[in-house]
Every structure is written in C-alpha cells, then in structure tokens.
TORKOL-4160 file (C-alpha; in steps of 0.2 Angstrom, whole numbers, padded with zeros to 4 digits, m for minus):
353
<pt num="1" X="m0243" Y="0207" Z="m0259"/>
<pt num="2" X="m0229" Y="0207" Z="m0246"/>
<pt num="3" X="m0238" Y="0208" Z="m0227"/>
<pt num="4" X="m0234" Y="0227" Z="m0222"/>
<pt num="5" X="m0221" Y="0227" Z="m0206"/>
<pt num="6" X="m0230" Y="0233" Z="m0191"/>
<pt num="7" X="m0218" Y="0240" Z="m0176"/>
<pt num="8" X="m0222" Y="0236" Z="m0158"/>
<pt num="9" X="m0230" Y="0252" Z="m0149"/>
<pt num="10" X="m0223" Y="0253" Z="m0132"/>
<pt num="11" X="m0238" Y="0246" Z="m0123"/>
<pt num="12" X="m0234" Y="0230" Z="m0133"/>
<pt num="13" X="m0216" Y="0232" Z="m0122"/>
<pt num="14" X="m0220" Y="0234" Z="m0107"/>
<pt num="15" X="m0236" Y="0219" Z="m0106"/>
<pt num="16" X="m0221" Y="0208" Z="m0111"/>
<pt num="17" X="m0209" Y="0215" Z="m0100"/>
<pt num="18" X="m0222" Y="0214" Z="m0085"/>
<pt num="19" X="m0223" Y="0193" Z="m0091"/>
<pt num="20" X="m0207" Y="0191" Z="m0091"/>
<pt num="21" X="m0205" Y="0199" Z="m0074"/>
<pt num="22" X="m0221" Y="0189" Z="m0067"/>
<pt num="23" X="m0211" Y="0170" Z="m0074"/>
<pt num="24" X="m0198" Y="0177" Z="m0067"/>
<pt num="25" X="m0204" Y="0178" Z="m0050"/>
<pt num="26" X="m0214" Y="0163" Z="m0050"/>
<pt num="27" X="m0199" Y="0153" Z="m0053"/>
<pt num="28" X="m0191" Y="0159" Z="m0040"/>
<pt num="29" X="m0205" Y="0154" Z="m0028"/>
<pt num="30" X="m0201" Y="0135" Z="m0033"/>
<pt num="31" X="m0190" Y="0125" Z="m0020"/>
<pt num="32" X="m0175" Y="0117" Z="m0028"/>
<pt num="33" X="m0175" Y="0099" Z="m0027"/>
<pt num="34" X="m0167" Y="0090" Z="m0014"/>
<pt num="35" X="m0151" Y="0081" Z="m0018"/>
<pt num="36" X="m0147" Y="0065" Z="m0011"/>
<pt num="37" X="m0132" Y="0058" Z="m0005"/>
<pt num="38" X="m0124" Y="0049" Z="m0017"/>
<pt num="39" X="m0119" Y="0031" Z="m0019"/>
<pt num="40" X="m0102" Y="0030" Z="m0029"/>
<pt num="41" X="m0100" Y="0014" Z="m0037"/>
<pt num="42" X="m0085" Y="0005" Z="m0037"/>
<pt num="43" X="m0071" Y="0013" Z="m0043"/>
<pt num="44" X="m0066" Y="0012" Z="m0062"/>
<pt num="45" X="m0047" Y="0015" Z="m0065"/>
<pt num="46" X="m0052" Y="0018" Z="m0084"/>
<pt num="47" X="m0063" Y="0032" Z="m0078"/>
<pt num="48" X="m0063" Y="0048" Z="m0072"/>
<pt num="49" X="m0045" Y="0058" Z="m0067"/>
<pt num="50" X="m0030" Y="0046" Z="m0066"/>
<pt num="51" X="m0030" Y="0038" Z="m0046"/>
<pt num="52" X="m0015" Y="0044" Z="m0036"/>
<pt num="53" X="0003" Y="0041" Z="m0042"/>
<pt num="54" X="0008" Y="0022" Z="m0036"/>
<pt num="55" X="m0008" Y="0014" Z="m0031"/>
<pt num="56" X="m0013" Y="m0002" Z="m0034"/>
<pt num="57" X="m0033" Y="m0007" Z="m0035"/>
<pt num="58" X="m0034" Y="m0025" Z="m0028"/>
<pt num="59" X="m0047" Y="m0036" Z="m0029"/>
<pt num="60" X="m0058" Y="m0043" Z="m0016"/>
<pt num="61" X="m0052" Y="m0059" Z="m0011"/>
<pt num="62" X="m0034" Y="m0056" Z="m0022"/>
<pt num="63" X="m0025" Y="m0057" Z="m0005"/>
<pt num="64" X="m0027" Y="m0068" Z="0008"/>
<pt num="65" X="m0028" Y="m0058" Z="0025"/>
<pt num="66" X="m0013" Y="m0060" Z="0040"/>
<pt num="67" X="m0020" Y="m0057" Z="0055"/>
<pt num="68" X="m0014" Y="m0042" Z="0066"/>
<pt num="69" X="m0007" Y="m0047" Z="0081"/>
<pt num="70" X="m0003" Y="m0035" Z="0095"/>
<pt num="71" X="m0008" Y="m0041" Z="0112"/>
<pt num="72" X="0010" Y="m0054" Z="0111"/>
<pt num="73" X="0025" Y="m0042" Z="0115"/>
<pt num="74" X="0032" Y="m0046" Z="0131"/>
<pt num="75" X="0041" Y="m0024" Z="0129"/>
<pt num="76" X="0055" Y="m0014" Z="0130"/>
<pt num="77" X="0071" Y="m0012" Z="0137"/>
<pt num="78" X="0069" Y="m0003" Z="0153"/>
<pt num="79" X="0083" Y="0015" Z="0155"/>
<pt num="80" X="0098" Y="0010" Z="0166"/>
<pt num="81" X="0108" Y="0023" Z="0175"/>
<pt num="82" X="0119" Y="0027" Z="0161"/>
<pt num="83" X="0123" Y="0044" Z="0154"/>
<pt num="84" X="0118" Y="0046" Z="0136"/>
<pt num="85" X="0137" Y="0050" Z="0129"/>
<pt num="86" X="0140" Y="0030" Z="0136"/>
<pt num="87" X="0122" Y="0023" Z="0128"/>
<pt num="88" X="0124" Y="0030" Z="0110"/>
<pt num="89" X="0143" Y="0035" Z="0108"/>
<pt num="90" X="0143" Y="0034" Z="0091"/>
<pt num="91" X="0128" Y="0044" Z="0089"/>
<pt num="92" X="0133" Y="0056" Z="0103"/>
<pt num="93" X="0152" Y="0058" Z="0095"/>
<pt num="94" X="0142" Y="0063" Z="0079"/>
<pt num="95" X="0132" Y="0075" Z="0086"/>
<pt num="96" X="0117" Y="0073" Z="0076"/>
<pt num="97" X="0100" Y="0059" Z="0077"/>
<pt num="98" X="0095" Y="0053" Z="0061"/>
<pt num="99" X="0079" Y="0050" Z="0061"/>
<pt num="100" X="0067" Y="0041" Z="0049"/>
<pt num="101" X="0048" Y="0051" Z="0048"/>
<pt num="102" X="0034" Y="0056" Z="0036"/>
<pt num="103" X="0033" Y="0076" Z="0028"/>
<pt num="104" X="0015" Y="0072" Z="0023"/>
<pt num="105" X="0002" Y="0066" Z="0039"/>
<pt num="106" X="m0004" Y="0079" Z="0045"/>
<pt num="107" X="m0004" Y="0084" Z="0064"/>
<pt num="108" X="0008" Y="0068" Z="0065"/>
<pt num="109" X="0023" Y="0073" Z="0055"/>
<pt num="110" X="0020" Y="0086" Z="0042"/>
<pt num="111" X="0029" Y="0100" Z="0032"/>
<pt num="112" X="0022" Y="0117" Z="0035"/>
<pt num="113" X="0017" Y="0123" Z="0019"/>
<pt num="114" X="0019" Y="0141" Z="0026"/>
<pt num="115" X="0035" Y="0141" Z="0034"/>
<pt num="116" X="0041" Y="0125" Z="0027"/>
<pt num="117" X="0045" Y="0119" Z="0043"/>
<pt num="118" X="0042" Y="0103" Z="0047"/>
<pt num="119" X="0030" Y="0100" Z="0064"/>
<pt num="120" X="0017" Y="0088" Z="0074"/>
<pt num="121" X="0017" Y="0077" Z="0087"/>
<pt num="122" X="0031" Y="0064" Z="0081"/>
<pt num="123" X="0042" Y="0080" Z="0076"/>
<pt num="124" X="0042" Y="0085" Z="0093"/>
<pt num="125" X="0047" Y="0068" Z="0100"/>
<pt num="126" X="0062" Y="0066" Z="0088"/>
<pt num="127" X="0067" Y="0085" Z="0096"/>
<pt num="128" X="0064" Y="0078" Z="0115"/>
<pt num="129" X="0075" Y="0062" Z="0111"/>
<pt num="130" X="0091" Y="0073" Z="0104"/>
<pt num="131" X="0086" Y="0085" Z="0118"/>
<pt num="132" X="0090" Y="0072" Z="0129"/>
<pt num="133" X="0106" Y="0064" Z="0121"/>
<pt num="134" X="0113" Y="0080" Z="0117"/>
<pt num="135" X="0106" Y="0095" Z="0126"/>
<pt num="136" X="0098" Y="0104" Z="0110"/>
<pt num="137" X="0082" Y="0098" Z="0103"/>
<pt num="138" X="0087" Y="0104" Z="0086"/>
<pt num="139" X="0102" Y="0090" Z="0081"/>
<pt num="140" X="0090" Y="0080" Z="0073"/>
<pt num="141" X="0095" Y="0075" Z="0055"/>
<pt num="142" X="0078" Y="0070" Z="0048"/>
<pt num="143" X="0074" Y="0059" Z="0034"/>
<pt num="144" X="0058" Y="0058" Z="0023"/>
<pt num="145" X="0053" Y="0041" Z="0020"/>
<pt num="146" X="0036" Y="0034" Z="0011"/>
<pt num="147" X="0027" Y="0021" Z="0019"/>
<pt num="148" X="0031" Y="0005" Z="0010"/>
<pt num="149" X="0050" Y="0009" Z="0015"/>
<pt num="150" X="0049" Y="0014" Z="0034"/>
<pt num="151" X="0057" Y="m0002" Z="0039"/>
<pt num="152" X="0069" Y="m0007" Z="0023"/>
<pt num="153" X="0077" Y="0012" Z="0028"/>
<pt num="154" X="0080" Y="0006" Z="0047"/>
<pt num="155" X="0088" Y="m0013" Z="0040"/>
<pt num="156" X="0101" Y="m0003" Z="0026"/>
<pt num="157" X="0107" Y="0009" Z="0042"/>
<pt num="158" X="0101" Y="0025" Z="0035"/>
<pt num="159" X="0095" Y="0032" Z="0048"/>
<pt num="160" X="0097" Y="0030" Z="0068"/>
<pt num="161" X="0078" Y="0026" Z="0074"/>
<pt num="162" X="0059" Y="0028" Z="0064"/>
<pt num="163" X="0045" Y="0037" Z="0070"/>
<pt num="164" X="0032" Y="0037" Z="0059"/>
<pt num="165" X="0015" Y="0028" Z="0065"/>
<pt num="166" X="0021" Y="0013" Z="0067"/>
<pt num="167" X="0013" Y="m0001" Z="0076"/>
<pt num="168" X="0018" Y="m0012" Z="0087"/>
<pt num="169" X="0014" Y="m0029" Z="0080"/>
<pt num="170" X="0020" Y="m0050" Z="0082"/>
<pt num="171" X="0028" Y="m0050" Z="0066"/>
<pt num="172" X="0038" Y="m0032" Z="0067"/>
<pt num="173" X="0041" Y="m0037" Z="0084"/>
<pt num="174" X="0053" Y="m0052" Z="0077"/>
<pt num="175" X="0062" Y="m0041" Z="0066"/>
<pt num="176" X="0066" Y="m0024" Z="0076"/>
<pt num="177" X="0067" Y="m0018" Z="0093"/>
<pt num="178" X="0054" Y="m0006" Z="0100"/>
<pt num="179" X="0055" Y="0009" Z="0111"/>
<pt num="180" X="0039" Y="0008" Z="0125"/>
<pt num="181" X="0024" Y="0015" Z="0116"/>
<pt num="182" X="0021" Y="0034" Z="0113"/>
<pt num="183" X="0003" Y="0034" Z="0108"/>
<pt num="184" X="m0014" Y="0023" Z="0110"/>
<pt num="185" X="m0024" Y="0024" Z="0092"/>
<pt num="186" X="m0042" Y="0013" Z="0087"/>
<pt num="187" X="m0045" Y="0009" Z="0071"/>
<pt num="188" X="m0060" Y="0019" Z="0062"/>
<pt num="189" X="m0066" Y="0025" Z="0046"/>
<pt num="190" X="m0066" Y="0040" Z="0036"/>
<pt num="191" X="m0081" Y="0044" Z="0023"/>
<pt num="192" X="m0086" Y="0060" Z="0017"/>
<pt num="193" X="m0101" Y="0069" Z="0023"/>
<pt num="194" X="m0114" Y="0064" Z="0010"/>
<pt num="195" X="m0109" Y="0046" Z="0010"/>
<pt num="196" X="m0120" Y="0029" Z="0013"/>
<pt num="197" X="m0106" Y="0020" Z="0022"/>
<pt num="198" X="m0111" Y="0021" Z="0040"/>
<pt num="199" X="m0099" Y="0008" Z="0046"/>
<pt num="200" X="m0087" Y="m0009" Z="0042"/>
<pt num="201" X="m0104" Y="m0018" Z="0036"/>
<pt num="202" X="m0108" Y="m0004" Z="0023"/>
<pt num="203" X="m0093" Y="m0006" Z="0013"/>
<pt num="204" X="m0099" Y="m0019" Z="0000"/>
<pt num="205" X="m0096" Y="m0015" Z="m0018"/>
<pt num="206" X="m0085" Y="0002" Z="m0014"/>
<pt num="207" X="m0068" Y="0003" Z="m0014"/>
<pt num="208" X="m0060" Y="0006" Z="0003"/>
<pt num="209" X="m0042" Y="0016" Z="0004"/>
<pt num="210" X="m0028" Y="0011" Z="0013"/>
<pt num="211" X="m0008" Y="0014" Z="0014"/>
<pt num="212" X="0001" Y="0000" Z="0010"/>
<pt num="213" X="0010" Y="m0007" Z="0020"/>
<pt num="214" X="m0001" Y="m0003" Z="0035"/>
<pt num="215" X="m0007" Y="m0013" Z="0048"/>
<pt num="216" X="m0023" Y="m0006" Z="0038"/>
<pt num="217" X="m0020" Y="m0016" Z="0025"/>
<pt num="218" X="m0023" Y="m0031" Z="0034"/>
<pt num="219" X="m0038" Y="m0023" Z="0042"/>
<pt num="220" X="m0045" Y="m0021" Z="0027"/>
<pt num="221" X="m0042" Y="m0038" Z="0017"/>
<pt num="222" X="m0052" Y="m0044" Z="0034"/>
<pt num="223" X="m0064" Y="m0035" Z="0039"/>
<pt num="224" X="m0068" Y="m0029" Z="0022"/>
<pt num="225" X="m0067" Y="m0045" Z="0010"/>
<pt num="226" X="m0080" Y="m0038" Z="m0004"/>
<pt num="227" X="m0073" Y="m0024" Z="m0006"/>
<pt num="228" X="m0060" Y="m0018" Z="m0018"/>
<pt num="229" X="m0044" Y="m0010" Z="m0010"/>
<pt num="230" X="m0037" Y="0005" Z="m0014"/>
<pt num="231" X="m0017" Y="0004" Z="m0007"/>
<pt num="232" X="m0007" Y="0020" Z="m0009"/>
<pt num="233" X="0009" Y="0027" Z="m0007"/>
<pt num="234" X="0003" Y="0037" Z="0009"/>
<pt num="235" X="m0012" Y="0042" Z="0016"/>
<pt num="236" X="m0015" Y="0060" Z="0008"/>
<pt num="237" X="m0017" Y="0052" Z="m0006"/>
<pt num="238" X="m0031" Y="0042" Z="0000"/>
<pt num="239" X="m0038" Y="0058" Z="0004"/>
<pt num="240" X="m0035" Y="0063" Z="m0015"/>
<pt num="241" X="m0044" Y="0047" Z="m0018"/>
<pt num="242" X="m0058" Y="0051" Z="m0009"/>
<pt num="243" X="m0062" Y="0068" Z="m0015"/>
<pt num="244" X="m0060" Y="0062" Z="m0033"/>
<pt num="245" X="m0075" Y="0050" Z="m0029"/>
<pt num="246" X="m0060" Y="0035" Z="m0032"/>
<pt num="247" X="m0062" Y="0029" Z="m0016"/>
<pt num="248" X="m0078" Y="0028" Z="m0001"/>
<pt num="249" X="m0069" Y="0027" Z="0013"/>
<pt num="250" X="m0051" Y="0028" Z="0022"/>
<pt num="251" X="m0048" Y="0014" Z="0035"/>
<pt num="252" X="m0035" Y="0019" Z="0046"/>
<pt num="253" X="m0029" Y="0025" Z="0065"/>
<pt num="254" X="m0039" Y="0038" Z="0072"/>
<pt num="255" X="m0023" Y="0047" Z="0074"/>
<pt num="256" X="m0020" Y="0050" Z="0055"/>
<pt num="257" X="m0039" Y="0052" Z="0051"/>
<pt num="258" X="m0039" Y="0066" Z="0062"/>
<pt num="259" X="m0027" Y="0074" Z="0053"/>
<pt num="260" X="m0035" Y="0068" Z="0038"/>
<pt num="261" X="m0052" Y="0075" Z="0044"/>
<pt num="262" X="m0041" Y="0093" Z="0048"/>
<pt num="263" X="m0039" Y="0096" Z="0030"/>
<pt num="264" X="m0057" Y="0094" Z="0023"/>
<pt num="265" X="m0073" Y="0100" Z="0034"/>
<pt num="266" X="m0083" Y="0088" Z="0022"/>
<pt num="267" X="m0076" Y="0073" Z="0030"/>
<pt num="268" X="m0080" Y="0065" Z="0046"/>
<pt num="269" X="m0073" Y="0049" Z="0057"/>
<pt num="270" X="m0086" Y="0037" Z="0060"/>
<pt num="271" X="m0086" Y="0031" Z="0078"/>
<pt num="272" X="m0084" Y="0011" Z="0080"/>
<pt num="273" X="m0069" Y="0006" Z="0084"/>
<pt num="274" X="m0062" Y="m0010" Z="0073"/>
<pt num="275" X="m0046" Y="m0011" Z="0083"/>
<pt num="276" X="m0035" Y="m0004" Z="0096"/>
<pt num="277" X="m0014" Y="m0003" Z="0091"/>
<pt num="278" X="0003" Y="0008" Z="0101"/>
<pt num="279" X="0015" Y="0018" Z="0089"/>
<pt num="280" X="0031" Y="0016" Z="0095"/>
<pt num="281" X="0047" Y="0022" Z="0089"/>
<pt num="282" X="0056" Y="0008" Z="0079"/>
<pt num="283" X="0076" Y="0002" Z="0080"/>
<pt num="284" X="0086" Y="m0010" Z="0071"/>
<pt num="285" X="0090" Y="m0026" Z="0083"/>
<pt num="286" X="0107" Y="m0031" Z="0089"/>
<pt num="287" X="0116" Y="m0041" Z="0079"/>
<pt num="288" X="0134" Y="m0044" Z="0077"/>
<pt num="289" X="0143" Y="m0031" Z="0083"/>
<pt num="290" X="0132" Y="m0018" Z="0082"/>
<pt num="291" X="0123" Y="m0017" Z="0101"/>
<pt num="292" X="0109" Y="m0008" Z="0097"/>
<pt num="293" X="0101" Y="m0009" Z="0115"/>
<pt num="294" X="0108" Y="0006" Z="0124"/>
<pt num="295" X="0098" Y="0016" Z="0110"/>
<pt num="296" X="0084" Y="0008" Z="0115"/>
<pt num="297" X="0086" Y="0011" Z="0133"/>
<pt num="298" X="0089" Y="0029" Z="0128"/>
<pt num="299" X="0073" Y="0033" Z="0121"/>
<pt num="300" X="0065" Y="0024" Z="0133"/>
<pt num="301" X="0071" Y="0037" Z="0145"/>
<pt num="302" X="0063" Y="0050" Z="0137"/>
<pt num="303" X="0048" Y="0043" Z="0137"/>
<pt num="304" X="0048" Y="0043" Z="0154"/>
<pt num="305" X="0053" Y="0058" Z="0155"/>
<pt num="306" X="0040" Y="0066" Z="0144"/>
<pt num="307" X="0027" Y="0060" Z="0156"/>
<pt num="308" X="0034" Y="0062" Z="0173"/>
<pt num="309" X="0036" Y="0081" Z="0167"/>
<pt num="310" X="0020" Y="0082" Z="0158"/>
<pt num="311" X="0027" Y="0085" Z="0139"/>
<pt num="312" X="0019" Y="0072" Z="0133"/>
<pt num="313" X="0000" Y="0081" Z="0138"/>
<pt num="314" X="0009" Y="0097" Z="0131"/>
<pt num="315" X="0011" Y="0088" Z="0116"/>
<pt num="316" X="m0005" Y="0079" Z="0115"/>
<pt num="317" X="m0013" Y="0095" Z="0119"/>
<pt num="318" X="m0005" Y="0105" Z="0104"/>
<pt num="319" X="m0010" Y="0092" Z="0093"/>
<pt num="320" X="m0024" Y="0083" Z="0096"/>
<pt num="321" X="m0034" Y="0090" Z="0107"/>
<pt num="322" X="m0048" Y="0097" Z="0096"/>
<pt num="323" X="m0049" Y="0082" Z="0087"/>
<pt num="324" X="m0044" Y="0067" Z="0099"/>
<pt num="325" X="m0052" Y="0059" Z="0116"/>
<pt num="326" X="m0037" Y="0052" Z="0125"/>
<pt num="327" X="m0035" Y="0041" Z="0141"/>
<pt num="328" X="m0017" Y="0049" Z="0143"/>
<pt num="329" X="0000" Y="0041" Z="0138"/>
<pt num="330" X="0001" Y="0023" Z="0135"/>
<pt num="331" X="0008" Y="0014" Z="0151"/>
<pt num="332" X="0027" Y="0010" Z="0151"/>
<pt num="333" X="0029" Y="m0010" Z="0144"/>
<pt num="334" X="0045" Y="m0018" Z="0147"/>
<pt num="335" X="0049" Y="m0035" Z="0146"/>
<pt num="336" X="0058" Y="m0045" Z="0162"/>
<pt num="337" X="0077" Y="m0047" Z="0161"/>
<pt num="338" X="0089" Y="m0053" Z="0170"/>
<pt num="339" X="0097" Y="m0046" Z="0184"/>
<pt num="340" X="0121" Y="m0047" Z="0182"/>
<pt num="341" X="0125" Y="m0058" Z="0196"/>
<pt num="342" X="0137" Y="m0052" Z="0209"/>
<pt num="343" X="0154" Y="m0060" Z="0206"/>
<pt num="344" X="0161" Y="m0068" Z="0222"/>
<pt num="345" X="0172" Y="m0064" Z="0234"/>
<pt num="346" X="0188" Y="m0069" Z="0233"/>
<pt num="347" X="0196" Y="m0075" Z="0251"/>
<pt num="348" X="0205" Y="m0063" Z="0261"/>
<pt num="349" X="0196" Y="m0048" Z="0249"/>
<pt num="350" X="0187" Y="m0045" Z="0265"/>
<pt num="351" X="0196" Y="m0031" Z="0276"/>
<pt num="352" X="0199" Y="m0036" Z="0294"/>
<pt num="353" X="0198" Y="m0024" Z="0308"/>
C-alpha cells in the first residue's frame, strides 16, 4: 500500500523559511578568519604562469660576486669656454642628439601609455642637453635600449650619449667616459605589502629579482648568497615577477623602486639602505681619432647649468618629490688636468715704446 502524498500547508513554509532566515543571520554574526601574510616558497619555473620573457633563475652560489666599487673615480671633464657648435661639430652639423634611454622605468624614462609620449626625469635631461647644443630641447633622436645592452649600443656608435640609470662604477669607469653625476640613489628593497621579508637578512630561501646587468646584480650575489636570483630583461618585469608570486623581492635603486612602488599601492620600499651609487650620463672614450671629450665637456655644462638655474629641483620636484627624500643635486666631480702651457716669447715679439 503506497504511503499517501501529503502536501506542506503553509505554516510548514513559513517555520522553515523563518530557520533559514535565523542560519542565515547567525552566520553572518561569525568574524571571517584572519589571513596571514603569506610566505611564498621559492620560486618553481615549472609552476605557476610562465616567469617574464628572457629571465634567467640562478642559483645561489652559481656566480661568484664582483664587488661594486664606486668611491675610486678621480671625475669628469670640467666645461671650457667653447661654444657648443666648436665641442660637438658633428653633432651640431646634424642637428639632432641621439640618445640611448629606457621607454619602461617609470618616473625615470617611460612612455606614456596615454599620450604615447615619452617622459620622466632622464627624458628631460636629454631635452636640457639638446636645448643647450642647439637652442630646441626637442632635437633629441631617442633610442630604446634594454638593459643588458645600454653599453654594447654606445661601443657600435649607435647612439651619441646613454642615459639610462647608470652607475658610476671602477670597472665602467675604465671603459667609458662619464659626464659629472645627475642623481644620488641608495640601494633598498622592494616587497609587497603582506610579505615576511623585512630586510637583506630575511631573504633566505626566496627568490630575489634583479635586472641584469645591474650593479644590482652584484648586490644581490653578495649580499644575498642563499637566495636564488631572479635576472630580467628590465625592471618592470621584476614587478611582473613579483605580483605573480615568482619572485619576493626587487633589489634595486630607490630611484627605480619608487617608480616601481608608483605603479602598485600593494608595494612598499623598505627603508635600510645597502648602498649608495650616482647615475651619470655615459660617452664612448676617445680613441683614434674620434675625440670624444668636447661632448663630455658639453654636458657637463649643462649640468651646471641645471643647478645654477634651479632646473634640476624643477625636475626633481616633478618627479620625485612624492616619493623621494633628497639632499639636492650630486656635487660636481671633476678630475685634475693639466693646465696648456704658455708658449715663449720669441726675442724682439715684445713691442718697444
């Protein structure tokens, strides 16, 4: 005998409605749990989305570390009195400076994604060189070059000068001429908000990010040894490193963190200081017959210009000055030369009243 159907009356409906209602409510009453900050392991390149085009993952210990010495240049060459069309008459005759920068570090040298201009701080310096050479801060010819071949660029002559975050060091010292330096940066870190890494000491077993190539590099094989290294192309795509979880922390300039840092509020520099370095524009050296020092000489001009008119600050300001403490423009460093000796008088040169 089947079981006859009975059908809910309404005052079955509403008592379960009224539970559902009162479950509903309770739950609601119940904090969410607390997340902790997470500790990312070290990075598997098997895992997870693919790590930035280019990068290589080295192992600790893989490379042994060059020290990075920057306290040895003896300077520049200081400006003479020439005009610029007798310094640079090839690059004056052509009417345009070639010039070597980045289109991707933000605040520094960066492409505007909604204009497609390109702009920052070293943008601005190319213009105030050209304006100086030529009278029009426009006839710059710039060319976008990757980290790894800043240098290799200025050796082949493809372009007149670099500017492009470049350090001062010993070794680059040997190899190319420097202009006198146009910005003071430390050395920091980059995490994200939520991570363990509290400073150099916290870095054991994560994966620390770096462009190669980069007096950062070197930083990190030292002051880093057990951890892996994550070398890039460039440094937004540490950044891309770092918000895939690839990577725990960027080691780099505060200059290029900062602009780092502008691009995602997660982020945050951490405050020791692990070294101090000067970016100065970078020239080939003399050698044959190319005489490579009147360029030199030139831009060093209008780096004294810059701060005697107060540009520099204007720049600095526009630039950095929500992100940056600074102590003001890097002093002016030239090395001794020798003075031309006076040729002789000859005998009876002298006139005779």
């Amino acid at each position: 005998m089947k079981k006859a159907y009975r059908r809910p009356t309404r005052r079955t409906g509403a008592a379960a409605l009224s539970a559902l209602l009162s479950a509903s409510l309770l739950s609601a009453c119940i904090a969410p749990e607390v997340q902790e900050p997470e500790a990312y392991p070290r990075v598997n390149p098997d895992a997870g989305p693919p790590l930035p085009p280019g990068s290589i993952i080295e192992e600790p210990g893989q490379v042994e570390a060059r020290p990075v010495i920057t306290d040895t240049w003896e300077g520049s060459l200081r400006p003479d009195d020439a005009e610029a069309r007798d310094r640079v008459p090839e690059i004056y005759k052509r009417g345009r400076l070639i010039v070597g920068v980045d289109q991707s570090q933000n605040l520094l040298s960066f492409r505007d994604t909604v204009t497609g201009q390109l702009r920052g701080f070293e943008v601005q310096l190319a213009k105030e060189i050209a304006r100086d050479i030529f009278g029009n801060p426009e006839a710059v010819d710039f060319r976008f070059i990757d980290s790894g071949d800043r240098l290799r660029a200025l050796s082949q002559g493809d372009v007149d000068i670099v500017i492009r975050s470049i350090s001062v060091t010993e070794d680059r010292a040997r190899r190319f001429e420097f202009s006198t330096p146009y910005f003071r940066t430390q050395t920091r870190l980059l995490v994200m908000d939520n991570s363990e890494v509290q400073g150099i000491n916290d870095l054991n077993a994560h994966t620390v990010c770096v462009a190669d190539g980069s007096t950062a590099l070197q930083h990190a094989r030292a002051m880093a040894p057990a951890s892996d290294i994550m070398r890039t192309r460039n440094w937004s795509d540490c950044l891309m490193a770092l918000q895939q979880q690839q990577a725990q922390a960027i080691l780099g300039d505060d200059a290029i963190l900062s602009g780092i840092a502008s691009q995602d509020p997660y982020t945050r520099i951490l405050p020791s200081i692990l070294a101090w370095e000067s970016y100065a524009v970078v020239i080939a050296p003399s050698r044959g017959s190319r005489d490579s020092s009147g360029l030199v000489r030139q831009v060093n001009a209008t780096m004294e210009r810059i701060q005697a008119d107060t540009t520099w600050w204007s720049m600095f300001n526009e630039w950095f000055g929500q992100h940056l403490y600074t102590y003001g423009p890097p002093s002016l460093q030239y090395r001794p030369e020798e003075e031309p000796e006076n040729p002789p008088e000859e005998e009876g040169d002298t006139d005779v009243g």
